[in-house]
VOGU-3710 file (C-alpha; in Angstrom, 3 decimals, decimal comma):
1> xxxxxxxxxx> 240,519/188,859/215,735  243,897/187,124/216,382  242,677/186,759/220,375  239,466/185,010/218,601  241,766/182,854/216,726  243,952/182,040/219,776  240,930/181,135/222,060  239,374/178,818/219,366  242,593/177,045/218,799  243,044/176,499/222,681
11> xxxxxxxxxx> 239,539/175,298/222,397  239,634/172,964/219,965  243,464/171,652/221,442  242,088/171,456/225,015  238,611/169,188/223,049  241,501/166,821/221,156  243,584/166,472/224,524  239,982/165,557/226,220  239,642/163,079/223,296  242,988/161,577/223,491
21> xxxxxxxxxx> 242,367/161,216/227,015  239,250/159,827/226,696  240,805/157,073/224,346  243,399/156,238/226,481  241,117/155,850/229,280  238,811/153,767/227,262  241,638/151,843/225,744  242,789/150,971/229,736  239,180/149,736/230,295  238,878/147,240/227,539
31> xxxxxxxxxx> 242,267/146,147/228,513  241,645/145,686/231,811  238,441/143,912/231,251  239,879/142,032/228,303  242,670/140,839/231,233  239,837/140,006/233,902  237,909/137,577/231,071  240,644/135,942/230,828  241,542/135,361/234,273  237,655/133,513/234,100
41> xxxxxxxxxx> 239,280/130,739/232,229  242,194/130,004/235,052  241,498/126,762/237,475  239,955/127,744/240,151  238,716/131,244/239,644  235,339/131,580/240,896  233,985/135,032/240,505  232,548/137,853/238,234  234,811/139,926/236,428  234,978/143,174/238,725
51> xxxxxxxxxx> 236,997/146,249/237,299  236,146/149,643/237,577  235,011/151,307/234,116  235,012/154,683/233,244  232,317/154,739/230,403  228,956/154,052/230,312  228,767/151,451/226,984  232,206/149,691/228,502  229,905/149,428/231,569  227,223/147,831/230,249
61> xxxxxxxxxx> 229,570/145,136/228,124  231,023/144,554/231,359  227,539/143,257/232,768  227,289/141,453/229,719  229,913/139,350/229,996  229,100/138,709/233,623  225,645/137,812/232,711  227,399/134,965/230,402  229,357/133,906/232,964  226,493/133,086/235,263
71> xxxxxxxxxx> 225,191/131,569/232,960  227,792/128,856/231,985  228,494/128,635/235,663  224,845/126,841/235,717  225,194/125,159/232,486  228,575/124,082/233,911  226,721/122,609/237,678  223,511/121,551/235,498  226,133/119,168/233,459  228,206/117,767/236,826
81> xxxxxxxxxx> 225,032/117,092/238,466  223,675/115,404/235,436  226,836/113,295/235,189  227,402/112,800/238,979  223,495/111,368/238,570  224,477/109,214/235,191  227,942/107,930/237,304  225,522/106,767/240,717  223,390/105,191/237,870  225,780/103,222/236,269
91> xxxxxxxxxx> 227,800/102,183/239,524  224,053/101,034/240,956  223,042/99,258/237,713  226,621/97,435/237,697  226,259/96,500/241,126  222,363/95,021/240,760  223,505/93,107/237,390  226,888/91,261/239,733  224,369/89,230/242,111  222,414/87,352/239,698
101> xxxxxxxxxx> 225,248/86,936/237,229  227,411/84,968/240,299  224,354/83,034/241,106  223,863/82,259/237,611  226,968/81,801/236,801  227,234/79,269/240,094  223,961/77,434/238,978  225,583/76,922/235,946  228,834/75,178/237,565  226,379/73,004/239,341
111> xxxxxxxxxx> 225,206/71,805/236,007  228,276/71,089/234,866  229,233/68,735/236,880  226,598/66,542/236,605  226,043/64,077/233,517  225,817/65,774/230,531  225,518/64,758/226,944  228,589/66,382/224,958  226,483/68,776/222,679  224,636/69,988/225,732
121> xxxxxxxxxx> 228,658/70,010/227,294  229,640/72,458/224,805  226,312/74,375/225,032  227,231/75,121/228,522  230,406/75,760/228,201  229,732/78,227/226,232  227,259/80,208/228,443  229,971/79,544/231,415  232,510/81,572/229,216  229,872/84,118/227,964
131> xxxxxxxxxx> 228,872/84,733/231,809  232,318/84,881/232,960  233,129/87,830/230,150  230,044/89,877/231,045  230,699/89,216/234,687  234,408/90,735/234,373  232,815/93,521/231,841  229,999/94,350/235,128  232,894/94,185/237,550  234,900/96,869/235,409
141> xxxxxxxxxx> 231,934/99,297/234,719  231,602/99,219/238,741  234,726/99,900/239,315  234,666/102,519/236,678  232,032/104,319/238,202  233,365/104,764/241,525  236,877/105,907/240,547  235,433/108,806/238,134  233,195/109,467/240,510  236,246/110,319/242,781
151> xxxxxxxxxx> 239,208/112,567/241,105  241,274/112,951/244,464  245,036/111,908/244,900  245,272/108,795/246,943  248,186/108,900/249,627  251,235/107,424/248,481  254,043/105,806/250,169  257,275/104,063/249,315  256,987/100,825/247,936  259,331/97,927/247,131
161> xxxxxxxxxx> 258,172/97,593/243,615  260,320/94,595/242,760  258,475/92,402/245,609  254,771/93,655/244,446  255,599/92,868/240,990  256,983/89,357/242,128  254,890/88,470/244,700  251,803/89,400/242,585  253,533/86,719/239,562  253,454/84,425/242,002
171> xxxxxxxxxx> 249,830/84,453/243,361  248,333/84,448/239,915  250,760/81,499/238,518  247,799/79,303/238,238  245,932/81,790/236,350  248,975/82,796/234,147  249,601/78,827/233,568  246,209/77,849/232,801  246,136/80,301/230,077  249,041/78,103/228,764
181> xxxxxxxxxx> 251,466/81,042/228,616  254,947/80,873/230,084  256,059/84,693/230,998  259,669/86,251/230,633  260,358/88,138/233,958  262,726/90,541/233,583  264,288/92,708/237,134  267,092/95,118/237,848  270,060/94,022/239,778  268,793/96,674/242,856
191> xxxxxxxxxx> 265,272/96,883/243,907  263,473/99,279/242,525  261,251/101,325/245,477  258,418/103,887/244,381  255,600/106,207/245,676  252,756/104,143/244,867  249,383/103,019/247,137  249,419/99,095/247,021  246,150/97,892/246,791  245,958/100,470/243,931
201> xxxxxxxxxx> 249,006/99,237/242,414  247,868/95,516/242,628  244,927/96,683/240,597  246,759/97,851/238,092  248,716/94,779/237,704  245,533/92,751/237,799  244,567/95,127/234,463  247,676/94,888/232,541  247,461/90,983/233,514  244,323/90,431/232,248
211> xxxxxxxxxx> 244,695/92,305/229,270  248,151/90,446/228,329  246,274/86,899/228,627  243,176/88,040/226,758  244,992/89,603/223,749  248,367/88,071/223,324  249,843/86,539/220,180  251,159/83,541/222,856  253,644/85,261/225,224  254,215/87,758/227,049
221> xxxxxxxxxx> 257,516/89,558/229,435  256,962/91,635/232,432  260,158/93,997/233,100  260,407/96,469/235,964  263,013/99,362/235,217  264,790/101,436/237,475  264,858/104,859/235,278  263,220/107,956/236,059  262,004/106,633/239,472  260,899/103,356/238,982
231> xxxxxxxxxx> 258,530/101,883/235,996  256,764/98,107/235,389  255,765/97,353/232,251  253,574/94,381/230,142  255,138/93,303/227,023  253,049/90,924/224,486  253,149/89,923/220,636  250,114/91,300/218,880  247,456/88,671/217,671  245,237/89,749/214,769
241> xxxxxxxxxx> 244,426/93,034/214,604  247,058/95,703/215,420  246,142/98,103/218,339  246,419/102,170/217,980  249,062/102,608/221,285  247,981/106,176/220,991  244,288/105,747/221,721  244,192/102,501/224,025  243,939/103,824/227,324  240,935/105,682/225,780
251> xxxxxxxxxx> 237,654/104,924/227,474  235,767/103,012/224,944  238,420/101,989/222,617  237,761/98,222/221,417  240,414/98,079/218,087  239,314/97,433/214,755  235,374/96,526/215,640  234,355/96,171/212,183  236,695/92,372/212,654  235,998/91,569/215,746
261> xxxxxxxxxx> 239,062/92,684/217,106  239,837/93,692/221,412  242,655/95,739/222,268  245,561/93,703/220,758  243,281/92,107/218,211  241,884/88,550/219,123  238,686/89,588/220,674  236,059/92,287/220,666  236,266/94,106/224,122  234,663/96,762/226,223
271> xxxxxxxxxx> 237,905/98,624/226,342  237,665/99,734/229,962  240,895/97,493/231,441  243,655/99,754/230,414  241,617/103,258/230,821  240,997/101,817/234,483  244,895/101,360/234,633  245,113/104,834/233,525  242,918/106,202/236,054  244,708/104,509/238,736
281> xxxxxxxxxx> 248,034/105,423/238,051  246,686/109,208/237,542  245,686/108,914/241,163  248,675/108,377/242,597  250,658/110,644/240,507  251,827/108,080/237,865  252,208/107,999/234,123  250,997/105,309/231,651  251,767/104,609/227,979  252,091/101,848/225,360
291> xxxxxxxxxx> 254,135/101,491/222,515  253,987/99,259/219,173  257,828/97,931/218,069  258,012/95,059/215,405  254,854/92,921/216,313  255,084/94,015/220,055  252,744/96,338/222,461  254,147/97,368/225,689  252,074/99,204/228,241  254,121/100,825/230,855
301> xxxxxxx> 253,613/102,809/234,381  256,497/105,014/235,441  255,981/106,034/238,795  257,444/109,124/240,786  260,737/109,296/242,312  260,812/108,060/245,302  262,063/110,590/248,155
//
């Protein structure tokens, strides 16, 4: 009897070892494939989860989950192709719209400067200013399009920020005059050189430019620091409505809407100018922002050190 007793209780210990076992080795498993899932969600992994499982049902979740994956691997294309498709859409309706708007808008000019009575002067300058704005809004959709369309780095190189940022003053005085607006230019004693593309950077000037002289309260200071590796930024009053500086380099952000109101408040807007900036600065390793201090946005690009 007591050998009976000894042999069942080796038994059953030997069965609960084989359980424990069994636990740990399950516990590993869901570990391990808990691990691999995870990995899925790291840039740039691009395969199955693959572990080796040592029971059946752990199996079979295991193909589960890789099923799922598969699947929002072709959601995932299905959606980039769709917007790769909407992105060539948009560039080639933006492009088909900018032909007839400069012919229009030149057949226009040729009316203008023939005799005109002044109600019919007004009429048309009107539609010149109304063509002008959606010509400008075609041009930035365009543009739009082909930079999302391409999320590469552009090469850098160093660049004598100071001169760009003067030299680019000084080709658009006219423009910068005509709006009636005298600037405040504001340089460190030493030039300031950064790692910046520039035709890339002259866009972005041509942005924060055009932004500044739609939306300004009247003025407006343009001050290149030499902190952190080099930074320009645009400095207006706010006009009207009072821009979010969290949310304007957003892609559709237009201000208050319900009043009318652009980015710093005088104008309705298609709120592409500063995400634009944004993407360009992105692309050559640069950081944008804006701030709001008593009455005053400033939009700023702080560039990498240059080496």
């Amino acid at each position: 009897m007591k050998w009976l007793i000894i042999a069942l209780f080796a038994a059953l210990s030997a069965v609960i070892i084989l359980l424990i076992l069994r636990l740990i080795s399950l516990r590993r498993d869901i570990k391990t494939l808990a691990l691999e899932l995870r990995r899925t969600h790291e840039p740039g992994y691009d395969r199955l989860v693959r572990v080796r499982l040592s029971d059946k049902a752990v199996e079979e979740l295991g193909a589960e989950i890789n099923r799922t994956i598969d699947g929002q691997k072709r959601l995932k294309l299905n959606a980039e192709e769709a917007e790769r498709r909407m992105r060539r859409s948009m560039s080639d309706i933006a492009h088909d719209l900018r032909t007839p708007l400069v012919v229009i808008k030149g057949d226009l000019q040729l009316i203008a400067d023939g005799e005109l009575s002044k109600k019919s002067r007004g009429y048309l300058d009107v539609c010149l200013q109304k063509t002008e704005q959606l010509k400008d809004m075609t041009d930035q959709f365009f543009e739009l399009a082909v930079l999302e369309s391409d999320n590469g780095r552009v090469p850098v190189v160093r660049t004598d920020l100071t001169a760009a940022v003067m030299n680019f003053l000084v080709e658009n005085e006219g423009r910068i005059r005509l709006a009636g607006i005298e600037p405040e230019v504001i340089f460190p004693p030493k030039t300031v050189f950064v790692r910046a593309d520039g035709q890339l950077l002259g866009r972005m000037l041509g942005n924060l430019l055009g932004n500044v002289l739609k939306y300004s309260g009247g003025d407006f200071s343009v001050i290149v620091g030499a902190e952190n590796g080099g930074s320009v930024s645009f400095e207006n009053s706010v006009g009207g409505n009072i821009p979010d500086p969290e949310r304007i380099f957003e892609r559709s952000y237009r201000g208050d809407s319900s009043r009318g109101g652009g980015v710093n408040g005088s104008q309705s807007g298609a709120g592409l100018g500063l995400y634009i900036v944004r993407l360009l600065a992105e692309k050559q390793g640069a950081e944008v922002s804006a701030r709001l201090t008593n009455g005053r946005l400033r939009v700023t690009i702080e560039f990498t050190v240059n080496s």
